[in-house]
C-alpha positions in Angstrom: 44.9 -84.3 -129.4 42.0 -81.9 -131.1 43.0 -79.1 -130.8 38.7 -78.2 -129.5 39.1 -77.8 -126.0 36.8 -78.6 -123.1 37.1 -75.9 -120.0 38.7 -79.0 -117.8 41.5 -78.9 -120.8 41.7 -75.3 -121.2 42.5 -74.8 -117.6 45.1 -77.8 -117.7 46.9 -76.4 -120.8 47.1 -72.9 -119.1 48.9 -74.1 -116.2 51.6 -75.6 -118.8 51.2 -72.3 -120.6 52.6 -70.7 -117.6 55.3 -73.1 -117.0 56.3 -72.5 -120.2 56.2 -68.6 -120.1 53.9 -68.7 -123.5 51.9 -65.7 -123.8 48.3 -66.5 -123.9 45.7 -64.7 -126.1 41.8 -64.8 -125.7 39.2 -63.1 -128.1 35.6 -65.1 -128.2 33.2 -64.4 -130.9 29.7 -66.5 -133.0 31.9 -66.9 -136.1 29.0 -67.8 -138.2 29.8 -67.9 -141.3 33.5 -67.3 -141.1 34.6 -64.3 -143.8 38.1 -62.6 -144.7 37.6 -59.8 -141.6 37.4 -62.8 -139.3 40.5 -64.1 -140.3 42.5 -61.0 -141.4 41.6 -60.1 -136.8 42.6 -63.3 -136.1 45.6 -63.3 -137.4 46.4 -59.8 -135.6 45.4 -61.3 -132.4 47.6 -64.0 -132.8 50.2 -61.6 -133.1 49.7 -60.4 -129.6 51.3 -63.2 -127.8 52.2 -67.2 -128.1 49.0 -69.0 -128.2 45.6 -68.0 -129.2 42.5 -69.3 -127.6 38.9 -68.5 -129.2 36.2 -68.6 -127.0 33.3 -69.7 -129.4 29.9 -69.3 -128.8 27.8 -72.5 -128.7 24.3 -72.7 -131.0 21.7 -71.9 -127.9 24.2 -69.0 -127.0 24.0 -67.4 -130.0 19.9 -68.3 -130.8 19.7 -66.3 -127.3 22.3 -63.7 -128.2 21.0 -63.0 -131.9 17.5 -64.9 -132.2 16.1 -68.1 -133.2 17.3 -68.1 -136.6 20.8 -67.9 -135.6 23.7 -69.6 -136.1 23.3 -70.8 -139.8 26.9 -73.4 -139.0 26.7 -75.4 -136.1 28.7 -75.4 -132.8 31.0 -78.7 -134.4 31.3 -77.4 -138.1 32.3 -73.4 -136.4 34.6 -75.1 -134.0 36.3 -77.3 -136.9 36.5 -73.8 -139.0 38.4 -72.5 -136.6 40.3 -74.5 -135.4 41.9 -75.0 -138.7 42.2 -71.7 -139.4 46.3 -70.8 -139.0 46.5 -68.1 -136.3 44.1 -70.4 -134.2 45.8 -72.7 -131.7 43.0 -73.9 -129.7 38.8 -73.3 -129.4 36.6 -73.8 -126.7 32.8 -73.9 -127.0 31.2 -71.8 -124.1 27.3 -71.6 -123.7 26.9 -68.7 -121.1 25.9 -65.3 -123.3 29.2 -63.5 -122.1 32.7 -65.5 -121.9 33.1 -64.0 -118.5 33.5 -67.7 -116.8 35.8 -68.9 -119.2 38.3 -65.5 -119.0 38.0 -66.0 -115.3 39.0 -69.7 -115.7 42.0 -68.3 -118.6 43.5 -65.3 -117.3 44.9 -64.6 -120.5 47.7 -62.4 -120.6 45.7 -60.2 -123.6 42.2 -60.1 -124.1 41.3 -58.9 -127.7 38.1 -57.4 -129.1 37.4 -55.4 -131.7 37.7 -52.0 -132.1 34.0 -51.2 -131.7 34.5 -52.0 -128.2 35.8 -49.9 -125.4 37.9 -51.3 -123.2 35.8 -50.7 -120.2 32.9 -52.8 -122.3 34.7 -55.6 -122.6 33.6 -58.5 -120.9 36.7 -60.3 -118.5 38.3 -57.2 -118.8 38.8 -56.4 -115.4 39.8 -59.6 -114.4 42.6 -59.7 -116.9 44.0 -55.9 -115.8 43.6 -56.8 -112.5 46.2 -59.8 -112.8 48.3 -57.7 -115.2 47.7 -58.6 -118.6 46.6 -56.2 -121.6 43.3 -55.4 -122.9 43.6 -54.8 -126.9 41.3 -53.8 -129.6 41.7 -54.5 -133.1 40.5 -52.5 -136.1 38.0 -54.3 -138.9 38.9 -54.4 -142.4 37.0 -53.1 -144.7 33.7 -53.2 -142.1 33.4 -56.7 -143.1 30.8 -58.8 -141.0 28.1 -61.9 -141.3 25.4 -59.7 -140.8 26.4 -57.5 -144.1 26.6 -60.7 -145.7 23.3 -62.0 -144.6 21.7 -58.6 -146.3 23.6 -59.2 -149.3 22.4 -62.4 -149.7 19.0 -61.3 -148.9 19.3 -58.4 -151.4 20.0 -60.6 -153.7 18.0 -63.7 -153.6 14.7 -62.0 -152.0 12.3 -61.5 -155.2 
């Protein structure tokens, strides 16, 4: 079995998550262009709990989310990324704006975001608190992100 979920196989897997007492962790994210920061977070959600889920952001989510131009890696080739990274157990593709519908599907026992988000920001938080899981944030490294390495890249090849 991939381990690229649909939302039919998400919601199957978290009803054996339960049976199993496995503690289930969500973050969601564009992953374009996949650098150390996103793996060095990764691998501190995955600390959190049992199983980590990605919600990942399909290509007309993020075109509507950060413009037209946007996402430079396909939906396929950022879910296969992923999902191969280590602390990654399973992805699933969403294509609303917000992963609100997929945490209310979830109900992971942590949602994780990064540290430039308050907890009362965080999308699906609510839902998760209100059914007793933890909301966590985790701190960047070294203020790594795709859109610094877009301007790199830009710096340097723009003459």
């Amino acid at each position: 079995m991939s381990n690229v979920l649909s939302k039919e196989q998400m919601k199957s897997l978290r009803k054996k998550f339960n049976d199993e007492n496995k503690k289930v962790v969500f973050t969601n994210g564009v992953f374009d262009l996949i650098h150390a920061g996103h793996v060095d977070y990764l691998l501190k959600a995955k600390e959190l709990g049992d199983i980590l889920i990605v919600g990942l952001n399909s290509d007309s989510s993020v075109k509507r989310i950060k413009g037209e131009k946007r996402p430079f890696i396909n939906q396929t080739e950022r879910a296969f990324l992923l999902s191969n990274l280590k602390p990654v157990d399973f992805v699933v593709i969403f294509d609303e704006d917000t992963p609100f519908e997929l945490i209310k599907e979830l109900i992971p026992d942590v949602l994780v975001k990064g540290a430039d988000w308050s907890v009362d920001k965080i999308i699906g938080s609510d839902i998760v608190l209100d059914n007793g899981g933890e909301v966590k944030n985790i701190q960047f490294v070294n203020e790594q992100s795709t859109s610094k390495i877009i301007e790199i890249i830009l710096s340097r090849y723009s003459d």
